[in-house]
Structure formats: C-alpha cells, structure tokens
N, C-alpha and C positions, 0 to 999 in steps of 0.2 A: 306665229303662234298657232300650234294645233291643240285644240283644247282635247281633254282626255278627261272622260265623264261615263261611267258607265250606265247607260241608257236602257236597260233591262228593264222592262216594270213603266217608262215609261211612254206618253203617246207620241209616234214620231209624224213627221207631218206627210201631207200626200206629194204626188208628184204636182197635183194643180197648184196645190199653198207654196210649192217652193218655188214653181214658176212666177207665182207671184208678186214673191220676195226679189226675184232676178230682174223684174219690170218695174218695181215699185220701190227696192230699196234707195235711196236717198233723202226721196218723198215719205218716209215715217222710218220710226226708229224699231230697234230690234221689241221694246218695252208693247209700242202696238201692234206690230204682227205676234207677238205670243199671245197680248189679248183677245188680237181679232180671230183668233183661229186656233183659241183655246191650247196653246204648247205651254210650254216653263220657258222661261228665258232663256234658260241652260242650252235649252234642245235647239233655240233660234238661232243662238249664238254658234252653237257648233253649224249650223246652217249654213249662214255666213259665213264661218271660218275655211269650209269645203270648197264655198263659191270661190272664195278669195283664191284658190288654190288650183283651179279651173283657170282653163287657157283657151282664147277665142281662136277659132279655126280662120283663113283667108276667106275671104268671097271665091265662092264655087268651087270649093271644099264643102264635101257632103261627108254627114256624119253617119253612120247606121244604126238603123234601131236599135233601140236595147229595152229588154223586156224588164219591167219593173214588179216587185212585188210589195203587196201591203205592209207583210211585216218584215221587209230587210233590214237594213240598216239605213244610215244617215248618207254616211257615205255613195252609195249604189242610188239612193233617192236623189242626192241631187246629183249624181251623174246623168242618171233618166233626165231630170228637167232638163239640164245642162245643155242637153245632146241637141233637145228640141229647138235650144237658144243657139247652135253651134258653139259649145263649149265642150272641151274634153282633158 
C-alpha cells in the first residue's frame, strides 16, 4: 500500500523522530508516535508506509551520507533516517 496524501501545509517529522519510529516501532503504535511528537496520523502512517518499503543493506555494506532537509518531503526524510539504520 503506498498511501497518497498530499502533505502540503502540513508538519513533517524530523530525521530524529523517524529514527525513532525505526527503533521503536512495534513497541507503540502509529496513534502514539503522532501524539508523542505532535504529527497527524496521516503523516505517521505515510512514515511507516516508506519504512516498509526500505531494504536492509548486508553487514559491511556502507551506506553514504545523504544530506537531509527540514522541509523536503517524507520520502527523502526517511531515506536520511534510513541510511543511518543501513536501509535504502
């Protein structure tokens, strides 16, 4: 499922909050990462929906930086966290 929401107008999360979500998700649901870090559900879920979509690299496969900005998109936010988790 790729959700399709246009995100315009609203707050997208940082690269730390969606790291968080990559270490934390199972242990809380999508309903309290949007509480605890003030998003819409919406925005979480499309979060989630990216991670899902993300592929873990082998052991000693290195990833290369990628520069992140405040306001891109969802997309490119969680590829930055991603990167950091070896996901791409």
């Amino acid at each position: 499922m790729h959700i399709m929401v246009d995100f315009k107008g609203k707050k997208l999360p940082t690269v730390q909050q969606v790291e968080t979500i990559i270490e934390e998700f199972g242990t809380h649901s999508i309903e309290d990462f949007a509480e605890r870090f003030g998003l819409e559900q919406v925005v979480v879920e499309a979060v989630v929906d990216c991670l899902r979509r993300l592929r873990r690299l082998p052991e000693g496969v290195t990833v290369p930086a990628i520069a992140c900005y405040r306001d891109d998109t969802i997309e490119s936010i969680v590829r930055c966290a991603g990167s950091k988790h070896r996901y791409v």
